[in-house]
N, C-alpha and C positions, 0 to 999 in steps of 0.2 A: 320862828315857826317852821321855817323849812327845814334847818340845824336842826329842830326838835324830833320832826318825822324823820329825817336822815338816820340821827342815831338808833330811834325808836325800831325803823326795819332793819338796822345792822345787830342789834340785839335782839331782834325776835324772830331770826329767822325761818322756825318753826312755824309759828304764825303766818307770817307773810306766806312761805309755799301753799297751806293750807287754801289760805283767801285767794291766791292767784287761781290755784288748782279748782275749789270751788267757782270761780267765777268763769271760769274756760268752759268746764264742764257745763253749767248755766247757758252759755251761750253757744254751746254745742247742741244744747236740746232745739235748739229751732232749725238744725240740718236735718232733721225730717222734712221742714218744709222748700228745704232748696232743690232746685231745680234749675236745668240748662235749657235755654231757649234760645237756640241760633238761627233764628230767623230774620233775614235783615230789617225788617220790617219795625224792627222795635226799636230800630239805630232814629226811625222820622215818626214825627206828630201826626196827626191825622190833616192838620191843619196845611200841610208839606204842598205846595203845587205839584211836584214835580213827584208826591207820593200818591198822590191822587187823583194822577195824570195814568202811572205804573199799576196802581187799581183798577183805572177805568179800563186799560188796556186786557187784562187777566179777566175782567168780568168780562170781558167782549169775546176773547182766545181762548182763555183758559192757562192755569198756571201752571206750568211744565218744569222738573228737572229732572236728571238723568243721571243713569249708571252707565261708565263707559268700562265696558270688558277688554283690556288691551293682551292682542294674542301676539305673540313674539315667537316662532319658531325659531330652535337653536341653530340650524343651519342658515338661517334668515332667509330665507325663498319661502314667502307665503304663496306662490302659484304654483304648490305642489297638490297631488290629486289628496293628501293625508291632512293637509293642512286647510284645505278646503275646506273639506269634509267636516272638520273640527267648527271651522264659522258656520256651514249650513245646520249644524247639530246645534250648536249656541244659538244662534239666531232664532232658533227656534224654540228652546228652552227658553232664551229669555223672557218670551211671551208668557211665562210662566209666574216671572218675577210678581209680586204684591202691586197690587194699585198701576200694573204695566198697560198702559194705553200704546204704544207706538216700538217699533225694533226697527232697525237699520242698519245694515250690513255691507259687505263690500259685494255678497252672494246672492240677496237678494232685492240690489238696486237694479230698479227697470232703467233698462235698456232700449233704445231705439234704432231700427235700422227700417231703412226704407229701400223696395224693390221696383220699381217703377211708378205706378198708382196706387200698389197697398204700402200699408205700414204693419211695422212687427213690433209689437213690445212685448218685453218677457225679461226674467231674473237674466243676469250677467253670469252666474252661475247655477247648475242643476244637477243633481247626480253628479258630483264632483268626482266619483271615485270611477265612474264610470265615462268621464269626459277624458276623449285621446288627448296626445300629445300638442295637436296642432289645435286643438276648442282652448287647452289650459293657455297658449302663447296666444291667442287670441283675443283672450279674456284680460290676460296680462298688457295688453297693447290699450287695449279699450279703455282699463282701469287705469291706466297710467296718464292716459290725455285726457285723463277727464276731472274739469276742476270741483265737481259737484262730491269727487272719490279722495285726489289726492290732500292730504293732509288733515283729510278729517275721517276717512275712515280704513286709507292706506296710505303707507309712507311711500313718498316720492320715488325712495329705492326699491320700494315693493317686497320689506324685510320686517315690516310690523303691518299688524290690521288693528283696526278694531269695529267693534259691535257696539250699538247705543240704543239703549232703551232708554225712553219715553216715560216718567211715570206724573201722578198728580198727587199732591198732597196738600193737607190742609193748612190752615193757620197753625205755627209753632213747629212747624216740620217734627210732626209726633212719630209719622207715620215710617222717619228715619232708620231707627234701630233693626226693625222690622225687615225694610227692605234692606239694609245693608247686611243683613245677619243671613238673609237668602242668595243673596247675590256672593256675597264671601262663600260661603260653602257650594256655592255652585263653582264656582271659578276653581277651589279647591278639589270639587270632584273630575272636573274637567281635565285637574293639573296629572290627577293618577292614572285619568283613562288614556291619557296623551303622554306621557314621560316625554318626549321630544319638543314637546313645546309648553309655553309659558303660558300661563292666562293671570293677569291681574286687573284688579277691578280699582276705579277710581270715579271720577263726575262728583257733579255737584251734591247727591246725595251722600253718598261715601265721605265725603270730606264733612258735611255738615255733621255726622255722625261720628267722625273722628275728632272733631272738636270737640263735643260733645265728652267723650271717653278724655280727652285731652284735659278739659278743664276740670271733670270734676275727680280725674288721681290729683290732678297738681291742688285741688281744691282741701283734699283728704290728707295729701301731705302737710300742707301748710297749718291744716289744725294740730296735726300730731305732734309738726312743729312748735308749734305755738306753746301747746303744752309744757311739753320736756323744757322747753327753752327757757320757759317764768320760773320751771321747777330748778334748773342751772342755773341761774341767774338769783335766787332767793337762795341756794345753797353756797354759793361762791365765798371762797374767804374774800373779807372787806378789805385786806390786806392788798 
């Protein structure tokens, strides 16, 4: 019987291309209904302790992730009055972002300084383009001893920042596309208004969305492959 199908699709090549080609095709019609869903949420059962522990916690808090704007000046001295300028301008734009509840910055982390029996709090930076020489070294001192700034929202060496918004999004991280298609082109307009520094964007939304894009080219190749390759493979000399 096997011998018998063997010979049967080595002489009817025509045929077999046909039936493979039609059957591809067939099972192509239901990538209409495909769809990427990078939510981790779909990795555990509902039954999950420890999924249902991570639930009770987001209904209690609320469920948060973020876009991180990373700004890199090419001279690498983020305590310049220019480059400042750039984070209080972002920092502030990104409140702008979709579904953005929260922004955090290196410019506008409160600050505490105490003068006898009052206390001061106020942003670490303000009018950046207008703070002298000896506010920016002071600000730079501040920002550097301080663990609440260094490695999360400036580098140690005080040559990279960055900026983190806050957003919320539902079940299926739908709300992805959206907020990453804003945040991309804002980084990108930032990149023109500034030529001397860098701004690229990453966090947990941004990558959720590049998976996304990720999986479904390599999804679209793999059909196309799939294709061609039954049609190579039924045309092949048996030789």
């Amino acid at each position: 019987m096997k011998d018998a199908w063997s010979r049967w699709v080595v002489t009817h090549p025509v045929w077999v291309l046909l039936a493979c080609t039609g059957l591809c095709l067939a099972m192509a019609g239901g990538m209409s209904h495909f769809h990427n869903n990078n939510d981790p949420r779909i990795f555990f059962t509902e039954e999950n302790p420890d999924f249902k522990r991570f639930v009770s916690l987001e209904d209690s808090f609320t469920a948060n992730e973020m876009v991180l704007f990373v700004v890199h000046p090419k001279n690498d001295r983020v305590f310049e009055p220019q480059t400042l300028a750039a984070i209080e301008a972002l920092t502030d734009d990104a409140w702008t972002l979709p579904h953005s509840t929260r922004v955090d910055s290196l410019t506008n982390f409160q600050h505490t300084e105490v003068e006898g029996d009052d206390l001061f709090v106020a942003p670490l930076v303000e009018d950046a383009l207008t703070m002298s020489a000896e506010d920016i070294e002071q600000a730079r001192e501040i920002a550097l001893n301080e663990p609440a700034l260094v490695g999360r929202l400036v580098s140690d060496k005080g040559h990279v920042a960055g900026v983190v918004a806050t957003v919320t999004m539902g079940e299926g991280n739908t709300e992805a596309p959206e907020i990453t298609a804003a945040a991309r082109e804002m980084a990108r307009a930032y990149g023109e208004q500034y030529p001397d520094i860098e701004f690229m964007v990453t966090g947990t939304v941004v990558f959720s969305q590049a998976s996304a894009e990720a999986t479904g080219a390599v999804h679209g190749d793999h059909a196309a492959t799939g294709i061609f390759g039954n049609a190579a493979v039924s045309l092949a000399d048996p030789a």
